[in-house]
C-alpha positions in Angstrom: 0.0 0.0 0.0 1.6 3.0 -1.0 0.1 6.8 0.4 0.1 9.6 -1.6 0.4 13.3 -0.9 1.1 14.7 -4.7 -1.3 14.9 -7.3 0.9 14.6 -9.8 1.9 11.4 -8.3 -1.6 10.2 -8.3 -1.9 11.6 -11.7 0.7 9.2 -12.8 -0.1 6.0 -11.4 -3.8 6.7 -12.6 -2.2 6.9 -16.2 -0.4 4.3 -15.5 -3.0 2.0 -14.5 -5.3 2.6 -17.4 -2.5 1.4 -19.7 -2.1 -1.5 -17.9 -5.9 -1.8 -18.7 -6.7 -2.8 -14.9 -10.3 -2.1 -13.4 -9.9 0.7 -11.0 -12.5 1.3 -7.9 -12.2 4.6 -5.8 -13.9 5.2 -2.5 -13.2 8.9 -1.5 -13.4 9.6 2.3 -12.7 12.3 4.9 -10.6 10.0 7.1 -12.3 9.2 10.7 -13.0 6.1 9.0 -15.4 3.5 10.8 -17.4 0.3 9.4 -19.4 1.8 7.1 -16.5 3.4 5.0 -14.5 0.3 5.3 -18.2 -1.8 4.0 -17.0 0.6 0.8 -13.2 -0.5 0.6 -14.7 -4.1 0.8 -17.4 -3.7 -2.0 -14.4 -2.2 -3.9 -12.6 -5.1 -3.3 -14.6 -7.4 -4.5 -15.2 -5.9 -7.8 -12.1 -4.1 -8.9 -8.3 -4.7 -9.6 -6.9 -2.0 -7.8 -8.6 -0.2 -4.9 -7.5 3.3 -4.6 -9.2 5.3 -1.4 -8.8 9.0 -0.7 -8.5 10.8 2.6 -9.1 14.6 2.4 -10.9 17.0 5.0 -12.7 19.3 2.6 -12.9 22.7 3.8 -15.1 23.8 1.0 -18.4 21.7 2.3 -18.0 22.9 5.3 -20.9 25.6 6.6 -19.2 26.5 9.8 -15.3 26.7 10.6 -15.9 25.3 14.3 -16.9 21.9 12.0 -13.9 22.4 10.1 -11.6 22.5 13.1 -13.3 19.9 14.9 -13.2 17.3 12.5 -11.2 14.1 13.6 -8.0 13.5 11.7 -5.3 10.5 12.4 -3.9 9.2 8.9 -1.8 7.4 10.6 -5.0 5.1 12.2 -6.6 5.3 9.3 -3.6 3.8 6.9 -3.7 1.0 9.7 -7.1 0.1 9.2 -6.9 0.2 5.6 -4.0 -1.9 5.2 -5.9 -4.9 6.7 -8.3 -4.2 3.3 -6.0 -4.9 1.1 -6.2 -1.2 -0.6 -3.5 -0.6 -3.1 -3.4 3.2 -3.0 -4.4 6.1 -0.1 -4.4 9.4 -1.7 -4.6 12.4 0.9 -3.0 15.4 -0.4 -3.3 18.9 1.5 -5.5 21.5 0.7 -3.1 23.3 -1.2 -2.6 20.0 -3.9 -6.7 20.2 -4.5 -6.9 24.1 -3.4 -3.9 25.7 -5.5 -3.4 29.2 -4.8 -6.0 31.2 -7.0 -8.8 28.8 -7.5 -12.1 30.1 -8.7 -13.9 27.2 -10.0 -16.7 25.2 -8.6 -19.1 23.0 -9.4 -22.9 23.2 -8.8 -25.7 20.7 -9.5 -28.6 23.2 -9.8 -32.4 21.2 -8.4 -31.1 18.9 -6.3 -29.0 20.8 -4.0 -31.7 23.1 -3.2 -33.9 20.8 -0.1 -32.7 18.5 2.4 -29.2 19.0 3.0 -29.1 21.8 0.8 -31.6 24.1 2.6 -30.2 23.1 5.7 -26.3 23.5 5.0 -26.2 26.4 1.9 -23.3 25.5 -0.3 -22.8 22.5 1.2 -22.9 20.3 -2.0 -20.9 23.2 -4.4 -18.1 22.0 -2.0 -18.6 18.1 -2.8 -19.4 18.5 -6.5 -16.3 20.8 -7.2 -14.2 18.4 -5.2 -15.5 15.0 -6.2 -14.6 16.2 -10.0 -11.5 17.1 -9.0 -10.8 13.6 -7.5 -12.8 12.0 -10.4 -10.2 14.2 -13.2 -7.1 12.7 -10.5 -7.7 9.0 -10.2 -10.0 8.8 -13.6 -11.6 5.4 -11.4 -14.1 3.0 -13.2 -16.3 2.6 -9.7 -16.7 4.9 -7.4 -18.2 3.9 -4.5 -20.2 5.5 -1.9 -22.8 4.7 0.9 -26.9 5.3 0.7 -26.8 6.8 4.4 -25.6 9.9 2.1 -28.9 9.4 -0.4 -28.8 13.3 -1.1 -25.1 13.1 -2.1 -25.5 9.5 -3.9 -28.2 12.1 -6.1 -26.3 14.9 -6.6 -22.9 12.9 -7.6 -25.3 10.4 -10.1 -26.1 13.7 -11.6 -22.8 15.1 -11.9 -21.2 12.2 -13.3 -24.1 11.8 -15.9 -24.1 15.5 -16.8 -20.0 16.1 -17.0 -19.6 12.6 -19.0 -17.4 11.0 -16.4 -17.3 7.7 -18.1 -17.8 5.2 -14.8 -20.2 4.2 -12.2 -21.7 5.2 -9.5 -21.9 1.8 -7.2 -24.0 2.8 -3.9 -23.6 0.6 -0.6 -26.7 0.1 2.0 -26.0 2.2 5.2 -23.9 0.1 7.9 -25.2 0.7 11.4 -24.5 0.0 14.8 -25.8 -2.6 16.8 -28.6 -0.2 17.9 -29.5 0.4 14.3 -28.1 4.1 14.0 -26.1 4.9 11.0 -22.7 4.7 11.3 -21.2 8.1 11.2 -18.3 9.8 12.5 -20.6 12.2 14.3 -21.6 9.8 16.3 -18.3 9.8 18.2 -19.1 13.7 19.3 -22.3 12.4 20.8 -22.7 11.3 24.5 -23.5 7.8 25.7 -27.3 8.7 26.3 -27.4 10.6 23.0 -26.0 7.7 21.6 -28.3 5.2 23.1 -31.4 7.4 22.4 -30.4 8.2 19.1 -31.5 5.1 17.5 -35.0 6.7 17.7 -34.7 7.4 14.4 -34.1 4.0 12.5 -36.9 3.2 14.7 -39.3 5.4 13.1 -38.2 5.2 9.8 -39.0 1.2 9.8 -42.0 2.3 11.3 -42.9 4.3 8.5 -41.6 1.5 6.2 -43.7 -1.2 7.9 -46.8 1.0 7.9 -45.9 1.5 3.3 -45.3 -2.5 3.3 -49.4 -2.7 4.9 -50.1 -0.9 1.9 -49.7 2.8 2.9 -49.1 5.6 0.7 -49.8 9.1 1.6 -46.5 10.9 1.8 -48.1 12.9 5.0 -49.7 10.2 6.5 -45.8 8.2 6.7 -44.6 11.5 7.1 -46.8 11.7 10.6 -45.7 8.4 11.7 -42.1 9.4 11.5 -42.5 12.2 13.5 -44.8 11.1 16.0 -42.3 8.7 17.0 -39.4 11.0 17.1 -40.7 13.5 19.0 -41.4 10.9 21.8 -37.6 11.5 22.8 -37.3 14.9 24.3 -33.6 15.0 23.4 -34.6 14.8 19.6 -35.0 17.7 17.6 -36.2 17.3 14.0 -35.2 19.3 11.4 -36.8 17.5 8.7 -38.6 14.7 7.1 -39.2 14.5 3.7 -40.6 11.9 1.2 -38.7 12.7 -2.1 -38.4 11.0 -5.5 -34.7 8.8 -4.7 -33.6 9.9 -8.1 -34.8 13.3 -8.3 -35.3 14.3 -4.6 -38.6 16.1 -6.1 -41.1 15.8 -3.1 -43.9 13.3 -3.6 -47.2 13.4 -2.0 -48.3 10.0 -2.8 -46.2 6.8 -3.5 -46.4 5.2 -7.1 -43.8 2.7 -8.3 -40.6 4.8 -8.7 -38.1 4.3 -5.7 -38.8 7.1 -2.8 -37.5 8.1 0.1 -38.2 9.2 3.5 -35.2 11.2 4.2 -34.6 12.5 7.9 -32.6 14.9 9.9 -32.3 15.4 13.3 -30.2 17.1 16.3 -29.1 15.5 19.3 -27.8 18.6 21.4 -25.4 20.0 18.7 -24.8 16.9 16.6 -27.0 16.7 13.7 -27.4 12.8 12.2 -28.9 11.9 9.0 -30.7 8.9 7.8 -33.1 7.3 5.0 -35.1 4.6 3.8 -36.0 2.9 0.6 -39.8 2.2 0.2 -40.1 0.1 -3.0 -43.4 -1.4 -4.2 -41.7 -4.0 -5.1 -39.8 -5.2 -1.6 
């Protein structure tokens, strides 16, 4: 396993790869790395020749600079962990190798970046599209991989890579959670042990509101109302939305027909904000 810091490096040995004509997989990451980003290296694994991961705190999807500095870095654990994966190549440059001095160019995915995540966290996903090209132009991967506990961002990066011609796919991994059933997330570290106990409240309501679609349910409110009457039975909850949205589009939708939707939720424990969805298809 080789790390690399230059992205002229990584340049190379992407070039040099494609003429060796082997199937590259890329699963980009922030570091912090728990189960769920390593259920990514392994579906990587399985399907490609060489298994390239990236490491790389992005300062431009970051809505407050308390976030920024707060964020949990150790390469040095993370390299560890990876090397018992069987990854080929880390790439984690500094800001300054993605950043250069004078940049002025960013990436936008106008529709979907507007709700959800969007409203909540205003140029949020400019930071992850311009950044995700730039590691997409780097490593030039035929997989990418990325998990569905991020549906929004699975959404917006489907769209990018259709609309820019990036010629690979977008391979998306079901959420990993804990043994409570809360989405694995490096948030969840910054929460306290109650907080993390009662924080499962919201898988809880989501299959709730699943359960409720599979007995044939399918006003958007009326699931909509299930979710929240749950949550709100745990006074340290505090919703900051629910939403049922088309899982392509992320177009809100009022009553479920037969195209994929989800129920897409956010909510605060004390200053932690956690994400989560679920997948109501008629056909499950």
């Amino acid at each position: 396993m080789e790390i690399i810091n230059r992205r002229q490096r990584m340049f190379s040995i992407a070039r040099k790869l494609r003429r060796e004509t082997k199937t590259v997989g890329f699963v980009p990451t922030m570091g912090a790395l728990h189960a769920g980003h390593l259920a990514l290296v392994q579906e990587c694994r399985q399907r490609c020749d060489v298994v390239i991961v990236s490491i790389f705190v992005n300062p431009t999807q970051f809505n407050q600079s308390q976030d920024l500095e707060k964020y949990p870095r150790d390469l040095t654990a993370d390299a560890a962990m990876l090397s018992e994966y069987d990854v080929d190549y880390i790439y984690a440059p500094e800001a300054d190798e993605i950043y250069p001095e004078g940049f002025s160019t960013s990436v936008n995915v106008e529709g979907l970046t507007d709700t959800l995540e969007g409203e909540s966290r205003p140029g949020h996903f400019r930071g992850v599209a311009t950044v995700v090209t730039i590691l997409f132009n780097t490593i030039r991967p035929d997989h990418a991989f990325f998990g569905q506990k991020d549906a929004q961002q699975v959404a917006v990066i489907k769209r990018l890579t259709r609309d820019l011609g990036f010629e690979m796919e977008i391979v998306v991994v079901p959420t990993v959670r804990e043994e409570s059933g809360l989405a694995m997330s490096s948030r969840n570290e910054r929460l306290s042990d109650e907080e993390r106990e009662k924080a499962a409240i919201i898988i809880e309501a989501l299959r709730e509101a699943k359960l409720a679609f599979k007995k044939g349910e399918r006003n958007a409110s009326d699931l909509t109302q299930i979710v929240k009457n749950r949550i709100e039975t745990e006074p340290l909850a505090k919703i900051d939305y629910i939403s049922i949205v088309d899982r392509e589009t992320l177009q809100p939708v009022d009553k479920i027909g037969d195209e994929e939707t989800l129920i897409a939720v956010a909510v605060a424990f004390g200053d932690i904000r956690l994400i989560d969805n679920v997948i109501l298809n008629r056909k499950q």
